[in-house]
C-alpha positions in Angstrom: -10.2 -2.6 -34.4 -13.9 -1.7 -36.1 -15.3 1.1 -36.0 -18.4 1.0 -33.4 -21.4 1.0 -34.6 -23.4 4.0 -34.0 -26.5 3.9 -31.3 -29.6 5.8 -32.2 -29.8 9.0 -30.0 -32.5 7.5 -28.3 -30.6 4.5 -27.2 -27.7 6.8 -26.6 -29.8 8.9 -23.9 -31.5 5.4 -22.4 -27.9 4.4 -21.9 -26.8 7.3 -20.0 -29.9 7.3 -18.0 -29.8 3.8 -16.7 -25.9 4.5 -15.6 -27.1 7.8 -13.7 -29.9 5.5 -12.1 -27.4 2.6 -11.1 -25.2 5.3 -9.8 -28.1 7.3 -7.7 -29.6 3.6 -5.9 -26.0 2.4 -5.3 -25.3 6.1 -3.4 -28.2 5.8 -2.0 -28.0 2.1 -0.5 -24.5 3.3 0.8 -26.0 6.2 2.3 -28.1 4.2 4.2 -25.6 2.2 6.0 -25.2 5.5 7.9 -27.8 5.3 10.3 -26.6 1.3 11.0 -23.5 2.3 12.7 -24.7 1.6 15.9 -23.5 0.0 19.3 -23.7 -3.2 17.9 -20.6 -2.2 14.6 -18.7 -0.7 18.0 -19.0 -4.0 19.4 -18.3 -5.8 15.9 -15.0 -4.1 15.7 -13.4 -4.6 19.5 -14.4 -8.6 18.5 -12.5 -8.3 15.7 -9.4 -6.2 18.0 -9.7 -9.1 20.5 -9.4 -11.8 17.9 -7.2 -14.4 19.3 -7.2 -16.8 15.7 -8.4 -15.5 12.3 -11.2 -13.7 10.8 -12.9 -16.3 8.7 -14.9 -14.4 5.9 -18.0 -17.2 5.0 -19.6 -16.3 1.4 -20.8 -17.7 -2.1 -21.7 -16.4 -5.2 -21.5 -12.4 -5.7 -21.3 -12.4 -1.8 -18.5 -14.7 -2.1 -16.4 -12.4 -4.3 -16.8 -9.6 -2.0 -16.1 -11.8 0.9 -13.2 -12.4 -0.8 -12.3 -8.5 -0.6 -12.7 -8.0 2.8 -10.5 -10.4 3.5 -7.8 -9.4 1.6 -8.6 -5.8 3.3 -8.5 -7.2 7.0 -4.9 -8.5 6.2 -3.4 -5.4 4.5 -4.2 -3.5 8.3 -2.7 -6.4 10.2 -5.8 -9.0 11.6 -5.5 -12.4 9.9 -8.2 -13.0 7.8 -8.8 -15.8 5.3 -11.5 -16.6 3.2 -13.9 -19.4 2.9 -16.4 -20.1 0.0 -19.5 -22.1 1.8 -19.4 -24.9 -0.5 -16.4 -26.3 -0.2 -16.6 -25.2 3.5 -18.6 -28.3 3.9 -15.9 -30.1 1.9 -12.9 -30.4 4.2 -12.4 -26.6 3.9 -13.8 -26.2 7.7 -10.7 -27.5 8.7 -9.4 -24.5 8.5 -12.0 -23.0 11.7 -10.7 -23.1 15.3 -12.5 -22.3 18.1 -11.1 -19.1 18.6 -11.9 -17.5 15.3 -14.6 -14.9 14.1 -16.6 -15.7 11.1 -17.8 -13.6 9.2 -20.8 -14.8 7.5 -21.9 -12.8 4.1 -25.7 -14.0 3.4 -27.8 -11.1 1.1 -31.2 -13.2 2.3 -29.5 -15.3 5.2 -31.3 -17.8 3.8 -28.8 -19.3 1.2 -28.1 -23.3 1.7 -24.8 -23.7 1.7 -24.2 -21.2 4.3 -27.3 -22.1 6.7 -26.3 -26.0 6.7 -22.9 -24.8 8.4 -24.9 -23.2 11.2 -24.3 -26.4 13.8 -20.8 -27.1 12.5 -20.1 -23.2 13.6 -22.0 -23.4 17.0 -20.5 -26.5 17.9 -16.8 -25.0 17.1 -18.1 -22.1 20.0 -17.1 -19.7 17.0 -18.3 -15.8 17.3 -20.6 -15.6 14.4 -21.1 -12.2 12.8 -24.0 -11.8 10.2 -23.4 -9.4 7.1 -27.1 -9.9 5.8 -29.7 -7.9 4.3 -32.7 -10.4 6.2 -32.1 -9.5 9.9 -35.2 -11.8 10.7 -33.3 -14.8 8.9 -31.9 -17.9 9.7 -28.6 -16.8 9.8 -29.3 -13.8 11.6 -30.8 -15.5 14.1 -28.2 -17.5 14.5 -25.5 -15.2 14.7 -24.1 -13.6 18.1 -24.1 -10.0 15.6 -26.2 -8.8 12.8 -25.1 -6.2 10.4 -27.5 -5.3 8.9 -27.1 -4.3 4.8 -30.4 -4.4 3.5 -31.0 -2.1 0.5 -34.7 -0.7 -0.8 -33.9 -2.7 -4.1 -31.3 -3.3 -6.9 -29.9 -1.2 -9.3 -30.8 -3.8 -11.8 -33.8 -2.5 -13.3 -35.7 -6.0 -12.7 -34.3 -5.9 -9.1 -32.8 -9.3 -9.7 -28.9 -8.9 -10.3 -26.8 -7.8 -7.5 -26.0 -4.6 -7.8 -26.8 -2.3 -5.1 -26.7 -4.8 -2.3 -23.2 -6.2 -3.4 -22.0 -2.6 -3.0 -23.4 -1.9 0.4 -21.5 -5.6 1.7 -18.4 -4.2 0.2 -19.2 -1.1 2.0 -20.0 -2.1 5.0 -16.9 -4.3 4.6 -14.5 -1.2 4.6 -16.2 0.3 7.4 -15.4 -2.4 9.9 -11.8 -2.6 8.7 -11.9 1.4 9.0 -13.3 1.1 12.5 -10.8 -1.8 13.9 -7.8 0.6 11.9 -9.3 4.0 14.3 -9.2 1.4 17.6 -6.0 0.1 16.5 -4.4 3.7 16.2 -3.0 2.0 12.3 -0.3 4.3 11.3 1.5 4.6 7.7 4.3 2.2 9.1 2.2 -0.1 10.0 0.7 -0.6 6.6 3.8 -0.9 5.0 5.0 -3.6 6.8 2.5 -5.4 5.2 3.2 -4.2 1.6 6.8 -4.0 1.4 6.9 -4.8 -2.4 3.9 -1.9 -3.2 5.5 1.9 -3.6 3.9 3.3 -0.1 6.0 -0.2 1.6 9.3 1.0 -0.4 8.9 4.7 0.7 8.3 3.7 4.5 10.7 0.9 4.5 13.4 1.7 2.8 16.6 3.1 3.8 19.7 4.9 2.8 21.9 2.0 3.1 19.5 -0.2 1.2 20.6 1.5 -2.0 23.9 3.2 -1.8 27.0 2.7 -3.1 29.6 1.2 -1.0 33.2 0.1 -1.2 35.3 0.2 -4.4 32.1 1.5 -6.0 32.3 5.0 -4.2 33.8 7.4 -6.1 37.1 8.9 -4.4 40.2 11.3 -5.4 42.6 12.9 -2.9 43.0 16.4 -3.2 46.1 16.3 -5.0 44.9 14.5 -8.1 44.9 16.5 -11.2 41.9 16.9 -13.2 42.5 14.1 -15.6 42.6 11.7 -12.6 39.2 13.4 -11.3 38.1 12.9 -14.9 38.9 9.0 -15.4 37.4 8.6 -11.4 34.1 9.9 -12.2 33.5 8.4 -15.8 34.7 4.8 -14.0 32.2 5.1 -11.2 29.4 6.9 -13.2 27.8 8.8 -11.0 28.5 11.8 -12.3 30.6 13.3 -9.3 33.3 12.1 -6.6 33.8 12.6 -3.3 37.2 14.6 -2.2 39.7 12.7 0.0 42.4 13.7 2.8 45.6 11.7 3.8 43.7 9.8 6.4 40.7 8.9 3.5 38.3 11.4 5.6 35.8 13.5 3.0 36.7 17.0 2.5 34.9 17.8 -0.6 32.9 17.2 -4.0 33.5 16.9 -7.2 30.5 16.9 -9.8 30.6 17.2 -13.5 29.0 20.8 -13.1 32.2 21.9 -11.1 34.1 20.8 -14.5 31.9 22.3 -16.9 32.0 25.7 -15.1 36.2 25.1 -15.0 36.2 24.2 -18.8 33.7 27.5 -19.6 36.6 29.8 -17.7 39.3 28.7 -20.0 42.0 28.0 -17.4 44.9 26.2 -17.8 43.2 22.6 -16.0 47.0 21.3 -16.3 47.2 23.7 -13.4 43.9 22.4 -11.2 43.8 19.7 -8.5 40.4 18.3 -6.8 41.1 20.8 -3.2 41.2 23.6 -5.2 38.0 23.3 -7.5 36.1 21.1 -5.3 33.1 22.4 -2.9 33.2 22.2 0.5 30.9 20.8 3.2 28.8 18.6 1.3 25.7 17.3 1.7 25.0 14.1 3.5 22.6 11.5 4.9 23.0 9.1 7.3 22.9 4.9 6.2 19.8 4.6 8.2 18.0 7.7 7.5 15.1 6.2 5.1 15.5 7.2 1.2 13.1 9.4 0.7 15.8 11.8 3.4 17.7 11.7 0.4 14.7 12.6 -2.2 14.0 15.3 -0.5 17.1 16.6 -0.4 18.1 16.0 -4.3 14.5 18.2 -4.6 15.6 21.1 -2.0 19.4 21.5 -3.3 18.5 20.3 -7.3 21.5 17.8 -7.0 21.5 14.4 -8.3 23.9 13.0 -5.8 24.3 12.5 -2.0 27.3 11.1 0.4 26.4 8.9 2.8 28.3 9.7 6.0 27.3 9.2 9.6 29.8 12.0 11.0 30.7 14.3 7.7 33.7 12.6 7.8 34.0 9.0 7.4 32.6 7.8 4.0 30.0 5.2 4.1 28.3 5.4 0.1 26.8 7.7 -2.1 23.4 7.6 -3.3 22.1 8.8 -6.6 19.1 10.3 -7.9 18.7 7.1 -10.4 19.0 4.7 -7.2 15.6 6.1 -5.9 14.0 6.3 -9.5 15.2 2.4 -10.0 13.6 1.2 -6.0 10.3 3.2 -7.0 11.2 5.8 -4.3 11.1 8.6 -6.4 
């Protein structure tokens, strides 16, 4: 990579000032919106609760790519949005408008062509049109059964031509509906999970005990007669750094971890001597199969162990879970 090249000092402090000055009318345009939140957002957001079909999110250009972002937004809480650029709308893309639908129609002047030559299509679908615009005295505003209105005093741009500030107050405005229709909705963690099972808040909420552990011949088990040597070749077969202590009738009675055996190496006693009842602990720690896996986390944090039976009863062996099972899922 080359060295950049050095700005004048001059150019250096006309640099920072036009970031501070974006950063001051985009806060401020945001701020604005404020005052907007009126009767007629309360109403936009039980329309969107009631929404029998989809939320279709209408838009082109930089209105168009935020468009796109609500939508995706709207369907991470649950309502089933999709979105529509408003050229190829007219292009066989209307297809996908029924008559029970919202759309959601993102129009800086209201005036833009694509969008206003969809207009009749719309009314004659008897769709509820909502107007994002910053023109409530526009076609599309007039148009619509709802006008947002997200006008801003002017662009960040510092020939107030490039869509700055008024691109950020849509995508604002955007996340306050969604945040409004989550507060009616009464959106919980769980419920936003369910729709991102593969990110790590989905895993945390949605994953269970028994969607990790180790089960059947993978569990590691010794009755407590077996001699050390057997406990040794158990554990370093199974590799989890510990096994579980057995009765006659295969119910768990204790545990074994490689701690236990390098505190009974440190005493120097004859391990010829030792079997797994006499240097295992007792009572330990469990979770249930469908207690969720960050149960188990918490527990490897509280006790500082590494490794967990599985056991509905304290009794009857179901699996073990291990501290590298949650760090592999993205739990931990």
């Amino acid at each position: 990579m080359q060295p950049l090249k050095k700005s004048s000092p001059e150019l250096q402090n006309k640099i920072i000032e036009a970031g501070k000055r974006v950063l001051r009318i985009e806060s401020q345009s945001v701020a604005d919106l404020i005052d907007r939140i009126d009767q007629t957002f309360v109403d936009v957001v039980s329309l969107l609760d009631e929404c029998p079909g989809h939320l279709v999110v209408l838009g082109i250009g930089k209105s168009g790519l935020v468009g796109q972002k609500i939508a995706a937004t709207f369907s991470s809480i649950g309502l089933s949005a999709v979105f529509v650029h408003a050229a190829e709308a007219s292009h066989g893309d209307l297809g996908i408008i029924g008559k029970e639908d919202v759309i959601l129609a993102i129009s800086n002047s209201g005036e833009t062509e694509e969008m206003v030559r969809l207009l009749p299509v719309i009314n004659r679908r008897k769709c509820t049109l909502v107007a994002m615009t910053g023109n409530p005295d526009s076609t599309l505003a007039k148009r619509a059964h709802y006008v947002l209105n997200i006008g801003v005093a002017e662009e960040a741009c510092s020939l107030n031509l490039v869509p700055t500030a008024s691109t950020t107050a849509t995508l604002a405005m955007g996340d306050t509906l969604a945040m409004g229709l989550l507060e009616k909705r009464g959106f919980k963690e769980d419920d936003f999970a369910l729709n991102h099972p593969g990110g790590s808040l989905g895993r945390k909420l949605l994953v269970t005990v028994q969607d990790l552990m180790h089960a059947g011949n993978t569990i590691p088990a010794v009755p407590e007669s077996a001699d050390i040597y057997a406990v040794l070749t158990e554990m370093s077969l199974k590799r989890l750094g510990t096994t579980l202590v057995v009765d006659g009738k295969g119910k768990m009675t204790g545990i074994i971890t490689d701690g236990d055996l390098r505190r009974l190496m440190e005493s120097k006693r004859d391990i010829s001597k030792i079997n797994a009842g006499e240097l295992m602990s007792k009572n330990p720690k469990t979770v249930q199969k469908d207690d969720m896996a960050t149960k188990a986390l918490q527990m490897m944090e509280e006790y500082s162990i590494t490794c967990i039976a599985v056991s509905d009863d304290g009794k009857q062996i179901d699996g073990m879970i291990h501290l590298h099972d949650l760090l592999r899922s993205g739990i931990a």
